[in-house]
N, C-alpha and C positions, 0 to 999 in steps of 0.2 A: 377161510374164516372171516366172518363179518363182524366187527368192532363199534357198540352203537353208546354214546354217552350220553344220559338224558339229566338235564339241569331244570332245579325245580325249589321249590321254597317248603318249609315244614306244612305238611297241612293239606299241602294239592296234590296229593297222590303220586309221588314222584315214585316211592319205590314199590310199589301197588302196582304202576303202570308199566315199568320196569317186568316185575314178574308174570302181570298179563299178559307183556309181549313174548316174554319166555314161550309162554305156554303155545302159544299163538303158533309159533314155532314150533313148537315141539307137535303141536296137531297137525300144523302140513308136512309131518315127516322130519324134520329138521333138526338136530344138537343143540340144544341154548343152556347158557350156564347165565347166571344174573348174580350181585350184589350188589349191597348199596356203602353209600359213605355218606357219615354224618362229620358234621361240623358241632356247633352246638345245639344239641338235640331239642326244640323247640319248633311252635309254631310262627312258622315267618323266614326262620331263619335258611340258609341257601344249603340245599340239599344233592347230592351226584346219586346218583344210579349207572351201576354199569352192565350190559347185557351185552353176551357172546351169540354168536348164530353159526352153525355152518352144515355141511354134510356129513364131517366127522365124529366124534365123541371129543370134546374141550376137555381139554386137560390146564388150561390155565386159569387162573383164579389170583387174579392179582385184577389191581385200577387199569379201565382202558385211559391210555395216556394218548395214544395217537388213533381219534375214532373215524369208521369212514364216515358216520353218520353224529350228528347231534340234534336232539331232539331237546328244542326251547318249551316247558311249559309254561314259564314266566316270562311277558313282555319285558319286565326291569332287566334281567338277566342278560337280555339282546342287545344292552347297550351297555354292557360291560367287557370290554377285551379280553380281558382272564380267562372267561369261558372259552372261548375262541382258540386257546394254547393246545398244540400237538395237531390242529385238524389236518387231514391229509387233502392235500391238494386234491382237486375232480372229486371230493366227497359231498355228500348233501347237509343240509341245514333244513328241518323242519322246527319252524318258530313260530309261536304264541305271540304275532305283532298286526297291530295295523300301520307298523313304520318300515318294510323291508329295506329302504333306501341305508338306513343307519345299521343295517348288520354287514349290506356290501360294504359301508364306509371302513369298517373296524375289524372285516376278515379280507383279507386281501387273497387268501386262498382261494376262495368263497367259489366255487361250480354249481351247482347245483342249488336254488333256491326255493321250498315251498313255505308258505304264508298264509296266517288263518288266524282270524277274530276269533281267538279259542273261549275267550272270555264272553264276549254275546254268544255265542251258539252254547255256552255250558250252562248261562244263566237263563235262556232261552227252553233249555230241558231240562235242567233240574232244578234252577231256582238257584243254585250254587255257582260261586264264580270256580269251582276247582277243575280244574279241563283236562284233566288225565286223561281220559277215555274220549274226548272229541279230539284229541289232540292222535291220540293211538288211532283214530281213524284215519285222521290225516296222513299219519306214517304207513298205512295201509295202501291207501291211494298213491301219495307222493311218489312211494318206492317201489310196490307192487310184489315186495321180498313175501309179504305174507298175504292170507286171500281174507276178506271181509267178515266172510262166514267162520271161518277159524277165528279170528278173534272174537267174534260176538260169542262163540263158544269158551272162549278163556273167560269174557267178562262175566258169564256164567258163574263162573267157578266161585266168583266174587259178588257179586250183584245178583238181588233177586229182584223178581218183577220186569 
């Protein structure tokens, strides 16, 4: 079973993106469980989601504490340590930055790095800086757990046009 935490602020689809990727999952055959955690429920404020993945049927439903994956849709958030607590060693980091240098500084774990101006490419297509879905591409590529096509079908699910 695969452990993925994705950290995001109120407002930019943190746990929207979260559930996409569930589905994403659940399309190429896969088990995904997802919920999220609020903090104080508002727009701005810092936001977790946490999504399971595996071959099995998930039977756990608790906060991922120790994920192989963390998914940044907030650059501020990447220069915050906190976020950074439980990562497992050789796990990836897909991050909303144009400063990668400052998240190897602050994760010493740190294996695996992808990196993307989530913010120009989201204002670039939608006019909106909210990068949930360019950023779930990236996690597409980066890691290759799930296929391109399966997600554009979960964004579906969500998104017309």
């Amino acid at each position: 079973m695969g452990e993925i935490r994705i950290h995001g602020r109120g407002g930019q689809g943190t746990v929207i993106a979260a559930e996409m990727l569930a589905n994403a999952f659940v399309l190429s055959g896969k088990y995904a469980s997802v919920f999220p955690s609020f903090g104080v429920e508002r727009r701005g404020s810092a936001v977790m989601a946490f999504a399971r993945f595996g071959d099995a049927p998930i039977r756990e439903h608790t906060r991922v504490y120790r994920p192989d994956i963390l998914l940044m849709l907030d650059q501020s958030l990447t220069e915050n340590p906190t976020y950074y607590e439980g990562f497992k060693h050789g796990g990836m980091i897909i991050a909303n930055t144009k400063h990668e240098q400052n998240i190897g500084d602050l994760n010493r774990n740190q294996q695996v790095l992808a990196s993307i101006d989530g913010v120009s490419i989201a204002l670039e297509e939608t006019g909106t800086a909210v990068t949930n879905t360019c950023m779930l591409g990236a996690f597409a590529r980066a890691t290759e757990l799930v296929r391109l096509d399966d997600l554009k079908k979960a964004l579906e699910m969500y998104f017309k046009g």
